[in-house]
N, C-alpha and C positions, 0 to 999 in steps of 0.2 A: 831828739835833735831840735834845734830853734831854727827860727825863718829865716836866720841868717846863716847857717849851717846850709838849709834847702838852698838857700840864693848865692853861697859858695860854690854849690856844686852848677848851679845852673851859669854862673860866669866862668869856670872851667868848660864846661859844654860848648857855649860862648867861642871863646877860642878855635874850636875845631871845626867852624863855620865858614863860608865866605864871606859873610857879614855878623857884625857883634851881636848876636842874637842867642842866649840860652833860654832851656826853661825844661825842669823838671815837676813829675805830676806824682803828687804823694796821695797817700790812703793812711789813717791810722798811724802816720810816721812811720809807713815805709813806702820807700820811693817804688812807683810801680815802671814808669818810665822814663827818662831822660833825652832829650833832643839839642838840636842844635838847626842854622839856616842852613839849606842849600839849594836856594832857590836860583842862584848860577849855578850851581853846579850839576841840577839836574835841568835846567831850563826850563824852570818851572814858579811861574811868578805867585803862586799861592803855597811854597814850600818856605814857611815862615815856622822857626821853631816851635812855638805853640801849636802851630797846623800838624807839624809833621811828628809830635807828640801824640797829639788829638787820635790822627791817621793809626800810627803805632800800635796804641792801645786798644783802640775797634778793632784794627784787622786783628791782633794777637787775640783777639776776646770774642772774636766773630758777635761783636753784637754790635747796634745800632736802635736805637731808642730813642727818645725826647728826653731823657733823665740817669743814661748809660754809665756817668760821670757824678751820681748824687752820692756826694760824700770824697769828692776828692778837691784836694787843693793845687792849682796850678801854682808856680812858682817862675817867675821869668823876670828876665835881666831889664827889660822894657816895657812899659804900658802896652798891652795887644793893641794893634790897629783897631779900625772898624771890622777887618775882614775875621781878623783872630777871636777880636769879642764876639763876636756876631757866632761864628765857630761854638766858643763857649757857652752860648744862650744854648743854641742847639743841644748842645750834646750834654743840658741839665749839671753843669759842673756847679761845685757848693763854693768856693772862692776862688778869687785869681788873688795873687800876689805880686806885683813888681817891684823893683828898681828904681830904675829914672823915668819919667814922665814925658811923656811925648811933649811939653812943650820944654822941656828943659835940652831935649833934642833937638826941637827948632834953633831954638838958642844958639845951638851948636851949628848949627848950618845943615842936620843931617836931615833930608828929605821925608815929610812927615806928613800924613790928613789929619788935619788938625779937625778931631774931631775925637774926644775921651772914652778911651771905653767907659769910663762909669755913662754917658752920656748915652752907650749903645745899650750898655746892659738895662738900664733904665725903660727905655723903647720895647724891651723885650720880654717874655713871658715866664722867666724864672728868678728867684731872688738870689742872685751870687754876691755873697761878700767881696767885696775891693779893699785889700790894704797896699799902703804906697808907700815908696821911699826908702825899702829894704835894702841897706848897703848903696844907696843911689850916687854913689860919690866912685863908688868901685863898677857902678854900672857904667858912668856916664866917662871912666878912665878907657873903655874899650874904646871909644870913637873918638882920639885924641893921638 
């Protein structure tokens, strides 16, 4: 599968959110997990797709380490926040992938910390690839 196959499936996920938010987490091209937001609907302001991936996969795996995540690729319809990147430092993941870029969301009017994840990951103590822009046209049609 290609990155745009992954970031197919994670703006389907997207969809069954309360906000335009997917992201699925691959290994060796196969998808290990799959998420979406529901951060209303659990009332829960750190249930951001990326989080509630992240969350997924620890508990299913009972582990929890600095580097639990070395050798998977995140895949999501949006640039993580600072909270989601920051997320991803922790839990030693090898790339994020996004969509549309949080300032391309600004843009949009959609409420945003303007502050990049490559900008957190950078601050941070592992070296995660960032690739951008994946289908970013089909991301950025969720919040329209």
């Amino acid at each position: 599968m290609t990155a745009e196959d992954y970031m197919k499936i994670a703006l389907e996920e997207a969809k069954k959110g309360d906000m335009p938010y997917g992201a699925v987490l691959v290994k060796e091209n196969k998808i290990v997990v799959q998420g979406y937001n529901t951060a209303q609907r659990d009332n829960d302001v750190t249930a951001h797709a990326e989080i509630n991936v992240l969350r997924q996969f620890t508990l299913e795996n009972k582990s929890y380490s600095l580097d639990v995540l070395k050798g998977y690729t995140l895949y999501t319809t949006c640039e993580p926040c600072p909270m989601c990147a920051a997320a991803c430092v922790w839990a030693g993941l090898s790339e994020i992938v996004f969509g549309a870029s949080t300032q391309q969301l600004i843009q949009l009017g959609s409420p945003q910390i303007d502050l990049s994840c490559e900008a957190v990951v950078k601050k941070g103590f592992q070296d995660i690839k960032i690739t951008q822009g994946i289908l970013a046209e089909d991301c950025l049609a969720l919040f329209k």
